[in-house]
C-alpha positions, 0 to 999 in steps of 0.5 A: 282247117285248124289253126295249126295247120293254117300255120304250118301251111303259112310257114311252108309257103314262106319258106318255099317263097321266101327262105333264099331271099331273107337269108341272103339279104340277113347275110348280106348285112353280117357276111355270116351265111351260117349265123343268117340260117340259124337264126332264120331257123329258130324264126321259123321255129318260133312261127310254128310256137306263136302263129296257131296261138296269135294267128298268121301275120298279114306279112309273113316274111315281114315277121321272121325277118324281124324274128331273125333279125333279133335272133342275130342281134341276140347272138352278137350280144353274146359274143361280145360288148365292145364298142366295134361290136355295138357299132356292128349291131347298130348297123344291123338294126339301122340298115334293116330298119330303113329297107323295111321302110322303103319298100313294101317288099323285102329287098332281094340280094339273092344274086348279089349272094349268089356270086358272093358263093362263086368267089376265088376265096371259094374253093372252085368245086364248092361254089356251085353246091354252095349256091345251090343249098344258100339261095335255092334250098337244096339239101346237102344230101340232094347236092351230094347225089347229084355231085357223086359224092357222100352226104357227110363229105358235102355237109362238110365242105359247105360248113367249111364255104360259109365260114371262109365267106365270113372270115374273109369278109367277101363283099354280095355284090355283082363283080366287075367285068373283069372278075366275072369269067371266075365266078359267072360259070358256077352261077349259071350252073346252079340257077339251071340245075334248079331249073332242070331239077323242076323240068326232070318232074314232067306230070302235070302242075309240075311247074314249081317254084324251083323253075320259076325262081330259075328264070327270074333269076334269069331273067334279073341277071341278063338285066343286070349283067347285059353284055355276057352271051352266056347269060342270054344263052341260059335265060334262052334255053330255060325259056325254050324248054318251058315253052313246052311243059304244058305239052309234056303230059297226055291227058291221063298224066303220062309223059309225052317225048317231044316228037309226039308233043302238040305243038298248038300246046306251046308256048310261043311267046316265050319262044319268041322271047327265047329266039330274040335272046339268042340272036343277041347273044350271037351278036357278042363275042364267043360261044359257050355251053349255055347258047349251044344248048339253047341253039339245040332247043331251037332247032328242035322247035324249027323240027317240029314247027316247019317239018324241017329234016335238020338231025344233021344240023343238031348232031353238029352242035352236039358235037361242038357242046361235047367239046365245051363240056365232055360229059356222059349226059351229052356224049348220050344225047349227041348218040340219041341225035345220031341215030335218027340220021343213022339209025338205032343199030348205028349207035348202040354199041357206043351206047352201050360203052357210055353206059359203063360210066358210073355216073350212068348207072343210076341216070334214069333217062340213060336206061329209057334211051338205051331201051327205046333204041333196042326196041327201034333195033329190035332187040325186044328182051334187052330193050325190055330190060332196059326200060325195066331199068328205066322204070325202076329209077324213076320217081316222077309218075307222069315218066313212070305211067310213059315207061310202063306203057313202052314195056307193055308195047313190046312184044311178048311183055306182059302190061306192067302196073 
């Protein structure tokens, strides 16, 4: 491999690794998000000029934290030389310098960031995109398509959310008690979709950094934060549903749906962890959308372990999370649930209603669940359709080589490749 190859697989690494944590801990000093990636970026720049020639660093992170941190100091130079602003750069340096010296890792500030992000001086529909792109590397064009709105709009309203959190001066630290309700909700909304984005990619090794960086931040914030059931109830659901990933791809690398899964595949600590979870956050007061989630999941796993008929018990939640959060995702998945009480015929009219919602045209699970309960039906040429559809919008192999094996089940259906 050539050094610069070398090199750019060290950046990557570091960027995938690292980027969430040195922007917020370069941010954290200067309350400027913006100014923290740009100069991050040019360090990354200047990795990708310096590394083939002089050789990867033996800490990485170490070396564009210090690149950036001299590419901060560099810019407040520009602005200005008054003595509040000399005072600014010595706090900078100083404060760098000393957690550089205290600790052989970098220190983390990524929650601190994080509900930084979910402030009231942060617009309300913001603050969950926001988290997203900061802390978690998603891109403005990945955050508007999962949020329905154009690409330029979100660039937008994210360059608009960083200034407000410089020009405001909003303190990274986790909030009083009293303050969290306002900002705790869009936090735990951005760590599960990093988590569930990971989860959509079922093939195998899918598990990737994303889902990882999920649960710790889980896992940091229930320490932190030990007395919020929602807290609990996320870091439970996270948990439940990755038990299971390493059972979620057959052998030639197509998807495997729960009810066929091998359970011996499982992994039973962290179900046992998951279920310790959520009987503390039963203990607590109230019940949000997080624990119902987690409740859901755990019921599936007492399905599948103990043979238990409980379809009833898991519509019921269904039907309490539908009053927590009215979405089509769970108006569709209540319906998937009803119908292995009622059966297919039962529910495909309403189905088929939910489907003309726009937030479903492109949903690809909404295509495979309506495709899979009109082949249950009998409705062959429609269901073919359907998963057709289903195909169509998937971009994980692992559902795709799934999806064409259903199609090519279907009688009459020629075998798709």
């Amino acid at each position: 491999m050539s050094s610069l190859d070398q090199s750019r697989r060290a950046a990557d690494r570091a960027a995938r690794e690292s980027y969430g944590r040195l922007v917020a801990l370069l941010s954290s000093i200067t309350r400027d998000v913006a100014s923290a990636e740009d100069a991050l970026a040019e360090a990354f720049a200047a990795a990708l000029r310096q590394w083939p020639a002089q050789g990867v660093p033996r800490n990485p992170e170490g070396w564009l934290l210090a690149v950036a941190r001299r590419r901060l100091i560099d810019s407040s130079r520009r602005r200005g030389t008054n003595e509040r602003f000399q005072e600014h750069l010595k706090l900078i340096s100083e404060e760098l310098d000393a957690e550089r010296q205290t600790s052989r890792e970098i220190p983390d500030r990524r929650v601190a960031l994080m509900f930084a992000c979910a402030h009231p001086e942060i617009e309300p529909a913001i603050r969950t995109p926001l988290i997203l792109q900061v802390i978690l590397g998603f891109t403005a064009e990945a955050i508007a398509a999962a949020f329905l709105v154009p690409p330029a709009t979100m660039g937008q309203r994210l360059v608009r959310a960083k200034a407000r959190i410089k020009q405001s001066g909003i303190p990274f630290a986790i909030p009083e008690r009293a303050d969290l309700p306002d900002r705790l909700d869009a936090v735990l909304q951005a760590v599960y979709a990093a988590y569930s984005r990971d989860w959509a990619e079922a093939g195998e090794g899918s598990a990737g950094r994303l889902s990882e960086e999920a649960i710790w931040l889980g896992q940091v914030m229930a320490e932190l934060i030990p007395d919020e059931p929602e807290v609990k109830g996320l870091l439970a659901l996270m948990l439940f549903l990755d038990a299971r990933r390493n059972a979620r791809s057959a052998p030639d690398g197509s998807y495997v749906p729960l009810d066929d899964q091998d359970t011996a595949l499982w992994n039973l600590s962290q179900i046992r962890q998951a279920e310790a979870l959520m009987k503390d956050a039963n203990r607590m007061e109230g019940s949000g959308r997080f624990q119902i989630e987690a409740a859901i999941q755990s019921a599936h796993v007492a399905r599948r372990l103990l043979g238990l008929d409980n379809w009833s018990d898991i519509v019921a939640l269904y039907d309490v999370l539908f009053a927590l959060a009215p979405t089509p995702v769970v108006a569709l998945n209540r319906l998937v649930a009803r119908a292995r009480i009622y059966g297919a015929k039962a529910v495909l009219d309403e189905i088929q209603e939910i489907g003309a919602d726009p937030r479903l045209v492109d949903y690809q699970p909404y295509w495979a669940a309506r495709g899979t309960l009109l082949a249950e039906a009998g409705r062959n040429p429609e269901a073919s359709e359907a998963l057709t559809t289903a195909l169509g919008l998937a971009t994980d192999e692992a559902a795709r080589a799934f999806l064409q094996r259903r199609i090519a089940r279907l009688p009459g259906t020629p075998e798709r490749t």
